[in-house]
C-alpha positions in Angstrom: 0.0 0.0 0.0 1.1 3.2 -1.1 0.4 7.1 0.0 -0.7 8.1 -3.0 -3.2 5.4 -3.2 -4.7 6.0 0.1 -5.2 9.8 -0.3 -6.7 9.3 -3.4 -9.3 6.7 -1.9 -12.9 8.2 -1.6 -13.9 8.4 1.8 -16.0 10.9 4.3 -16.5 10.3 7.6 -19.7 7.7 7.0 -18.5 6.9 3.9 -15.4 4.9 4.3 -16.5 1.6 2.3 -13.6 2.8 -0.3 -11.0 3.4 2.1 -11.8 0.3 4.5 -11.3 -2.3 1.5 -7.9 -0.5 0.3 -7.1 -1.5 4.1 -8.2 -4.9 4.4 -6.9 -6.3 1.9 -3.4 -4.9 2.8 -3.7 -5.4 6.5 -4.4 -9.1 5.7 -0.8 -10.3 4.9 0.2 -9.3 8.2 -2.9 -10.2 10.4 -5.1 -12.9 10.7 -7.9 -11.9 12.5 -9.4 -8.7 11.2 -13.0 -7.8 11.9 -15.2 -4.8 10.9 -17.4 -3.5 14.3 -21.3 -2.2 13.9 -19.5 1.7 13.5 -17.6 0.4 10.5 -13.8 0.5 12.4 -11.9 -2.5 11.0 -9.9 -4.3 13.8 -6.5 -6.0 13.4 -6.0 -8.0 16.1 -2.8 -10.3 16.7 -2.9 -11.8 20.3 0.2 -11.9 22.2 1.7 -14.6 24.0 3.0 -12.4 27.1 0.1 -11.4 29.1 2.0 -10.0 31.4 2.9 -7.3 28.8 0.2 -4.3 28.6 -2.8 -4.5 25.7 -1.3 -1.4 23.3 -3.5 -0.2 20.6 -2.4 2.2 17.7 -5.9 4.1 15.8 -5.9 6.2 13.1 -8.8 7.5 11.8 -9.9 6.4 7.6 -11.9 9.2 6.9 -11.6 12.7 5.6 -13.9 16.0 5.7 -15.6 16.7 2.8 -19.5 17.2 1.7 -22.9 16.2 1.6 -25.3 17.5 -1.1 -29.0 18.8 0.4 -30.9 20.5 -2.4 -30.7 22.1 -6.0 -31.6 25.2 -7.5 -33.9 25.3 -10.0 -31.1 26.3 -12.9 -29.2 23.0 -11.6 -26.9 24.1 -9.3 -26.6 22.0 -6.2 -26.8 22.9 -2.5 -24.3 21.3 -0.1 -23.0 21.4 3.6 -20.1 20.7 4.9 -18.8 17.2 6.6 -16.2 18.0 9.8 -14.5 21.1 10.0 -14.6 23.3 6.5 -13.7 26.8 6.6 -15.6 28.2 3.4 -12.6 30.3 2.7 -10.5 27.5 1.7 -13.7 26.0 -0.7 -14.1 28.5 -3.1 -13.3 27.5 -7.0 -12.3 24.1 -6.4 -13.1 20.9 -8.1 -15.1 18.2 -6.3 -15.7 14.7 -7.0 -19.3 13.7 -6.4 -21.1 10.5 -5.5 -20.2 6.6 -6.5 -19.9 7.8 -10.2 -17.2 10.6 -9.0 -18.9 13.2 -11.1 -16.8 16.3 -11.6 -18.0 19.3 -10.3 -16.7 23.1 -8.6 -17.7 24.9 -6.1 -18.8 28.3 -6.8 -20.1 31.9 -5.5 -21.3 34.9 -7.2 -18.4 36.8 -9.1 -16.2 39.4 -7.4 -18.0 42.3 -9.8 -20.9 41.3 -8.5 -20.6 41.7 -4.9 -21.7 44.5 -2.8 -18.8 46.6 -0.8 -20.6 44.4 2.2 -20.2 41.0 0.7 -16.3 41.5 -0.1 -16.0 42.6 3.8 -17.2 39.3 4.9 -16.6 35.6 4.2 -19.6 33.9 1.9 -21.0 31.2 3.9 -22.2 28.0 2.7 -25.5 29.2 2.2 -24.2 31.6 -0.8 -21.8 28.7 -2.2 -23.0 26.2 -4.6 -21.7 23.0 -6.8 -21.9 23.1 -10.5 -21.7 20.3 -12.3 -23.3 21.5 -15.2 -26.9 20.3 -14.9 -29.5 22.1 -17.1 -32.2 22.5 -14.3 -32.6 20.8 -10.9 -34.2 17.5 -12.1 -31.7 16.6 -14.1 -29.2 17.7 -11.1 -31.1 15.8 -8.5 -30.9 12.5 -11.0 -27.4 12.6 -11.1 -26.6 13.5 -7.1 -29.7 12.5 -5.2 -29.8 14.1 -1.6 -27.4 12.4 0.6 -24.8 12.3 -1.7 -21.2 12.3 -0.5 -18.5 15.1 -1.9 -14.5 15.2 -1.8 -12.2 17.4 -3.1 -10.3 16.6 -6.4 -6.5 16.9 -5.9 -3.9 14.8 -6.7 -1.1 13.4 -4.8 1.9 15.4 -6.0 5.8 15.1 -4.2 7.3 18.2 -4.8 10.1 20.5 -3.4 12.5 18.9 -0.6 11.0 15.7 0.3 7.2 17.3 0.8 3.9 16.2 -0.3 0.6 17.6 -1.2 -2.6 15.6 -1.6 -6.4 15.7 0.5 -6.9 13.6 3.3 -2.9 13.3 4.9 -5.0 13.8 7.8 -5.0 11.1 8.5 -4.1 8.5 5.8 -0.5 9.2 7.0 -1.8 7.3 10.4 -3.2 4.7 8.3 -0.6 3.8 6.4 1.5 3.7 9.6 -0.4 1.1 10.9 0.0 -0.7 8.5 3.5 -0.7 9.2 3.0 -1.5 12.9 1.2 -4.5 11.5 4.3 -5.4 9.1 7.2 -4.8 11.4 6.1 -4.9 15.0 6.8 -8.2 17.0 5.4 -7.4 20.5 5.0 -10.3 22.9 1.8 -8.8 24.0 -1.6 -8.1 22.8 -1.3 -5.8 19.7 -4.1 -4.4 18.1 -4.2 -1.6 14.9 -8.1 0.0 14.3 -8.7 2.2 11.7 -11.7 4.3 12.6 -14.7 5.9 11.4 -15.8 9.6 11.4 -13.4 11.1 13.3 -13.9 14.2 11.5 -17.6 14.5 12.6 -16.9 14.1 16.6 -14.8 10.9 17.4 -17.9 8.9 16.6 -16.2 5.8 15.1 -13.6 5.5 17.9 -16.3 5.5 21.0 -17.1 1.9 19.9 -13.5 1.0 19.3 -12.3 1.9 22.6 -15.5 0.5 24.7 -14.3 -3.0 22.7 -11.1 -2.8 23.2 -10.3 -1.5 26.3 -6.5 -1.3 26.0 -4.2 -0.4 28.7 -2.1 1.9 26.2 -4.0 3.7 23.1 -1.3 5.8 20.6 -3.3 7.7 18.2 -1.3 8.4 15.1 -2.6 11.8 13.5 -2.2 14.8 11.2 -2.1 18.4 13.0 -1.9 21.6 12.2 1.1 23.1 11.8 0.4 27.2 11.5 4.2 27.7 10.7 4.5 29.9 7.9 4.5 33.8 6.5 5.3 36.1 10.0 3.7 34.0 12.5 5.7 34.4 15.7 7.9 31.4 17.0 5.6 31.1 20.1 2.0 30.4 17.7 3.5 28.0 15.8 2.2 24.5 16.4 4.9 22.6 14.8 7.0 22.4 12.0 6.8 20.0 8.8 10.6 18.6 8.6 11.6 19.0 12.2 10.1 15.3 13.0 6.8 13.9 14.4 4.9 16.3 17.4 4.3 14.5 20.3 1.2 15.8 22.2 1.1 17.5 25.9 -2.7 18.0 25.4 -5.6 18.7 22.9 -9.1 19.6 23.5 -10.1 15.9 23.5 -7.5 14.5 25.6 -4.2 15.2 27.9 -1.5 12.4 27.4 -0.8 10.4 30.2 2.5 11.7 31.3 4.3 8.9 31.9 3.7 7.9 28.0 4.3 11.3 27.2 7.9 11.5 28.8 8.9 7.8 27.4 8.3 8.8 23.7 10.5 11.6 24.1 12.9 9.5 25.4 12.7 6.9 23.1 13.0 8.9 20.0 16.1 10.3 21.7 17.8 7.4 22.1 16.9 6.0 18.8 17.8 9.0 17.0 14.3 9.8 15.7 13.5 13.3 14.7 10.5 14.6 16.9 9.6 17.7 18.4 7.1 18.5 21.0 3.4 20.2 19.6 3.3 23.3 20.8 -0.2 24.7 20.6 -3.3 23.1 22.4 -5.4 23.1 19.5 -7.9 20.2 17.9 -9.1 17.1 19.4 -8.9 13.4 18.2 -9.6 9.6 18.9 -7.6 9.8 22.4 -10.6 11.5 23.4 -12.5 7.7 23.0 -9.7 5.9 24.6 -9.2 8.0 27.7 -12.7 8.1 28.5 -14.5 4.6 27.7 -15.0 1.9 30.2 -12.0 1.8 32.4 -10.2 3.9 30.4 -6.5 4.3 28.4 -3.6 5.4 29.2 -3.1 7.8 26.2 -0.6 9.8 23.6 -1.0 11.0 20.2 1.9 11.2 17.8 1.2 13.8 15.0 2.1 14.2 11.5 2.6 18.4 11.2 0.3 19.4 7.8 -0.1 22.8 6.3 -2.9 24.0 5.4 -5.0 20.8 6.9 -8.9 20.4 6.1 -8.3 22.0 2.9 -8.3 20.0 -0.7 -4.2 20.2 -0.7 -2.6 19.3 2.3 1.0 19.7 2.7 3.6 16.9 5.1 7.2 16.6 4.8 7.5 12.4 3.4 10.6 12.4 6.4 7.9 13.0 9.3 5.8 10.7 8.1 8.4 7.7 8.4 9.7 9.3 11.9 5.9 8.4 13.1 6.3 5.2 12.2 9.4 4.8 13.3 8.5 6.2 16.9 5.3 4.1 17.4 7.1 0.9 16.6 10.1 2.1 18.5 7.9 2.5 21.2 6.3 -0.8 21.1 9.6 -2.8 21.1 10.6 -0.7 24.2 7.6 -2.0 26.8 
């Protein structure tokens, strides 16, 4: 399995069929017993033969934001809403795919020279954006994308510059792919488990299941974060930086790392030589949230990819932090 591959894969949170499949089938030459739960997580279980070893499970989530189609306009434009966290900023003159079919479409507003001096003072909500995908009236619109219809954006996966990359959903098919990895190279004595999760974007939905199954005594949530370091943003509102390693978290608004966890991965990647850095900014929340709280709970860190420009339709990682999060979490796992 390949990045590319996996960013490409259609898949908003409730929508993950694509995604899921592209998993399974890789995940099964490295694990036997693999199970999909009633939320639509797929499970990779391989029992350990220590029990005396702690239950450790890795999560990344398998969905990305994207949109939802609601109504059309009777010249055959369609209405939409968002799916997760969509500033309309970012949304404005890009290309979507729509549906099963992937039918092309872009997301449009009225025209600069149309505005009023009060429009161009404020941002266009969702409300005053629509998809075109060149319908002649809204029947014909509504045939081709009935309500309900899922959206993504339509970039590619590109390398580009010193070792970065820019595609849609890094958040959080980096974690994915990771897992994967976990699943190839790990060989912990104890009770291992990978689960990629549903709708993460949409409020840690998928995960809440996961972790009142699993109940692990360790959960390490491999994610995508911001990383707000570029143009004259000061040192101290940066969050991290793409090509200084993978963040480690202190906190988020979901979760706060057990500190214990939190001090070993820093010292682990120290001793190993991996490039990390600490994330610097409390800021998002993700599937720690489930882990910490369900049942008896999890003791609980999140390695992050840093992104620019995250829960947009281009995404930008540095290919080097990427491999120092996998490096870390199985790292990690060999040193319990």
């Amino acid at each position: 399995m390949d990045l590319k591959t996996l960013t490409e894969a259609f898949g908003p949170s409730g929508y993950e069929n694509e995604v899921r499949k592209l998993l399974k089938e890789a995940a099964s030459a490295y694990c036997d017993d693999i199970t999909i739960d009633r939320s639509g997580n797929l499970v990779c279980r391989k029992p350990g033969r220590d029990h005396a070893k702690p239950a450790v499970t890795f999560a990344a989530h398998m969905d990305e934001i994207g949109f939802i189609i609601t109504g059309y306009t009777d010249d055959g434009l369609l209405r939409f809403r968002p799916i997760g966290g969509v500033d309309p900023r970012v949304v404005v003159s890009k290309l979507v795919l729509i549906g099963p079919d992937r039918i092309k479409g872009i997301i449009g507003a009225m025209a600069i020279h149309l505005q009023t001096a009060a429009d161009r003072e404020r941002v266009l909500g969702y409300d005053n954006l629509y998809i075109d995908i060149g319908a002649s009236d809204g029947k014909e619109a509504e045939k081709l994308c009935p309500l309900g219809t899922y959206a993504v954006f339509d970039s590619e996966y590109t390398e580009f510059g010193d070792g970065f990359v820019t595609a849609r959903a890094l958040d959080d098919r980096v974690g994915c792919l990771n897992l994967l990895e976990i699943l190839k190279n790990s060989d912990y004595e104890g009770d291992l488990c990978c689960v990629f999760v549903t709708q993460e974007e949409v409020g840690l939905r998928g995960s809440a299941g996961a972790a009142f199954l699993l109940q692990p005594d360790i959960a390490i949530i491999l994610e995508g974060t911001a990383a707000n370091d570029l143009g004259d943003t000061p040192p101290r509102y940066q969050v991290c930086v793409p090509g200084e390693g993978v963040a480690i978290s202190f906190m988020d608004h979901a979760s706060i790392a057990d500190r214990d966890l939190f001090h070993q991965m820093k010292e682990v990647a120290a001793r190993q030589g991996i490039p990390h850095q600490i994330k610097r900014a409390i800021t998002g929340g993700n599937d720690a949230g489930s882990f910490q709280t369900a049942g008896k709970g999890a003791r609980t860190c999140v390695l992050s990819v840093p992104c620019r420009y995250i829960h947009s339709g281009n995404n930008v990682a540095k290919l080097s932090d990427i491999k120092a999060q996998a490096d870390l979490a199985i790292a990690f796992l060999n040193s319990l």
